[in-house]
C-alpha positions as CSV (number, residue, x, y, z in Angstrom):
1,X,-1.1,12.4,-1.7
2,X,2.4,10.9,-0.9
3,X,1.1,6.8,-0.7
4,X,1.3,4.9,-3.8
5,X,-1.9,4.1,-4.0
6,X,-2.4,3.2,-7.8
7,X,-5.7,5.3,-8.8
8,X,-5.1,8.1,-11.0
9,X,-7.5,11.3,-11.4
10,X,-6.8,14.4,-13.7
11,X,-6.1,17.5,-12.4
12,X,-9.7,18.3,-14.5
13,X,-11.3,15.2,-11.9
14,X,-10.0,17.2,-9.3
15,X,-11.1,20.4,-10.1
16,X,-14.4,18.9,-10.9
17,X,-14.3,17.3,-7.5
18,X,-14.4,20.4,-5.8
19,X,-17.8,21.9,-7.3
20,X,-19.7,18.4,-8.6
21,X,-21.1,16.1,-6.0
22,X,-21.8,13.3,-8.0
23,X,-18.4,12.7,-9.6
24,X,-16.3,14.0,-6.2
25,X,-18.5,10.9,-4.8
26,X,-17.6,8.5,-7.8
27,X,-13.8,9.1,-7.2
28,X,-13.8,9.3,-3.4
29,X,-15.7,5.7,-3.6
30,X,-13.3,4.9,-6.3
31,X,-10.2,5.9,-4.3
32,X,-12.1,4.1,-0.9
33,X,-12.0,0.6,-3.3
34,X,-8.3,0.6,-4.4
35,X,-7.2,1.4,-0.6
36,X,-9.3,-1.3,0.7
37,X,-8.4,-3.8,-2.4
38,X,-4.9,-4.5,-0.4
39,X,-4.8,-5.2,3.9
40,X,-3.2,-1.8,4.8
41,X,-1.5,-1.3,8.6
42,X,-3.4,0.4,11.2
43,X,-0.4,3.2,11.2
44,X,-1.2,3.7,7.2
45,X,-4.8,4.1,7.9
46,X,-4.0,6.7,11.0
47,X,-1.4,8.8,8.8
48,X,-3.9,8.3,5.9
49,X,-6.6,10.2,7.7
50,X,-4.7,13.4,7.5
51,X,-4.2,12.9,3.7
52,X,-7.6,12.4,3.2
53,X,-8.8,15.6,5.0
54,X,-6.4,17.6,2.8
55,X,-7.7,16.1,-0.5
56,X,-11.3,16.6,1.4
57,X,-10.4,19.9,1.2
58,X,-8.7,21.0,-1.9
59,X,-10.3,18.2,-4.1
60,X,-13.7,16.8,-3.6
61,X,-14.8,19.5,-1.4
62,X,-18.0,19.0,-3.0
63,X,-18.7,15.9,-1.0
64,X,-19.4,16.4,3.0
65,X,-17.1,16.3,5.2
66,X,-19.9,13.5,6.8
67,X,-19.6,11.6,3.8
68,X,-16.2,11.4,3.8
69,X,-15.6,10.5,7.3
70,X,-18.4,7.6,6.8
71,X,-16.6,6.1,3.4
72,X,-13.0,6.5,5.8
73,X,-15.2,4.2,8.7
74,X,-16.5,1.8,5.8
75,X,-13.0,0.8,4.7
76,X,-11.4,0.6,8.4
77,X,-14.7,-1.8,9.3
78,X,-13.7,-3.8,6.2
79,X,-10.2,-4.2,6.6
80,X,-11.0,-4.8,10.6
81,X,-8.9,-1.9,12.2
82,X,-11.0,-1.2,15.1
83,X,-8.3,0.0,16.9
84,X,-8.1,2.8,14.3
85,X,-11.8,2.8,14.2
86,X,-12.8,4.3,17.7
87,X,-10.4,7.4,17.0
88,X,-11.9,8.0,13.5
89,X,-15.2,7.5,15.1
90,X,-14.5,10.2,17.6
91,X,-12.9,12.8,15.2
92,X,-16.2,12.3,12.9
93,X,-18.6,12.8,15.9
94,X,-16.5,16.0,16.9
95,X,-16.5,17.6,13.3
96,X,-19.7,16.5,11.7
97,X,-22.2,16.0,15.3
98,X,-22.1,12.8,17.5
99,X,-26.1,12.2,16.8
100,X,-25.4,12.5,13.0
101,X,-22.0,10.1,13.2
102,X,-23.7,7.9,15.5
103,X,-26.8,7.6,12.5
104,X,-24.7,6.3,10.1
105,X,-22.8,4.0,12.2
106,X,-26.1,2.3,13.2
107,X,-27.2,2.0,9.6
108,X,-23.7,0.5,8.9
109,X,-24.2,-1.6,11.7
110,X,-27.6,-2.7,10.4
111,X,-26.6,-3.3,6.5
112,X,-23.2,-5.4,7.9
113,X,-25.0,-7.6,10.5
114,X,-28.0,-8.2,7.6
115,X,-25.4,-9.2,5.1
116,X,-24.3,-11.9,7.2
117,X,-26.6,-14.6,8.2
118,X,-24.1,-15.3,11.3
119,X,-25.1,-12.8,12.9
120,X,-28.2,-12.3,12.5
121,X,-30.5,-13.6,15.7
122,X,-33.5,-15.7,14.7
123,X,-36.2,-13.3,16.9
124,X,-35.0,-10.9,14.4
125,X,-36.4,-12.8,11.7
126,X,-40.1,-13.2,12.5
């Protein structure tokens, strides 16, 4: 990956990555923490995206390409790119199924309105 980023993984991570779940999941979630540790430019996050599906695909192809595309949706939500957000929301609907994408993005939407008492609307709380 070309952005100075400041994780490292071992080649041996890597090559785990491709053929264990668990620890492809670990470092993806690790990797998803250290991006979203520092406000990044919507133009990072879009050129990201391709860097992401190459290490998708040669290191933690043990993880689903679902998975990956939800963490990537996560971190944009967090960091408030929603003009990156609707594309990344396409490409996942395209690659992994719109009713599966659009799933997930409900549950996120559930566990992000629950965590803050702002937004929550007091019929919902009966």
């Amino acid at each position: 990956v070309k952005h100075n980023i400041g994780l490292s993984l071992s080649f041996a991570d890597l090559r785990r990555g491709c053929r264990n779940e668990p620890m492809a999941v670990r470092s993806l979630w690790n990797l998803f923490r250290v991006l979203g540790a520092k406000f990044r430019p919507a133009a990072w996050w879009l050129d990201f995206r391709q860097q992401l599906l190459l290490l998708h695909q040669f290191a933690f192809a043990a993880v689903s390409l679902h998975t990956v595309s939800e963490m990537y949706v996560r971190v944009l939500v967090e960091q408030e790119h929603f003009e990156v957000l609707s594309k990344a929301a396409a490409e996942w609907a395209a690659s992994c199924g719109a009713l599966e994408a659009a799933g997930s993005l409900v549950k996120m939407a559930q566990e992000l309105v629950n965590a803050s008492p702002a937004l929550r609307h007091p019929s919902l709380e009966k």
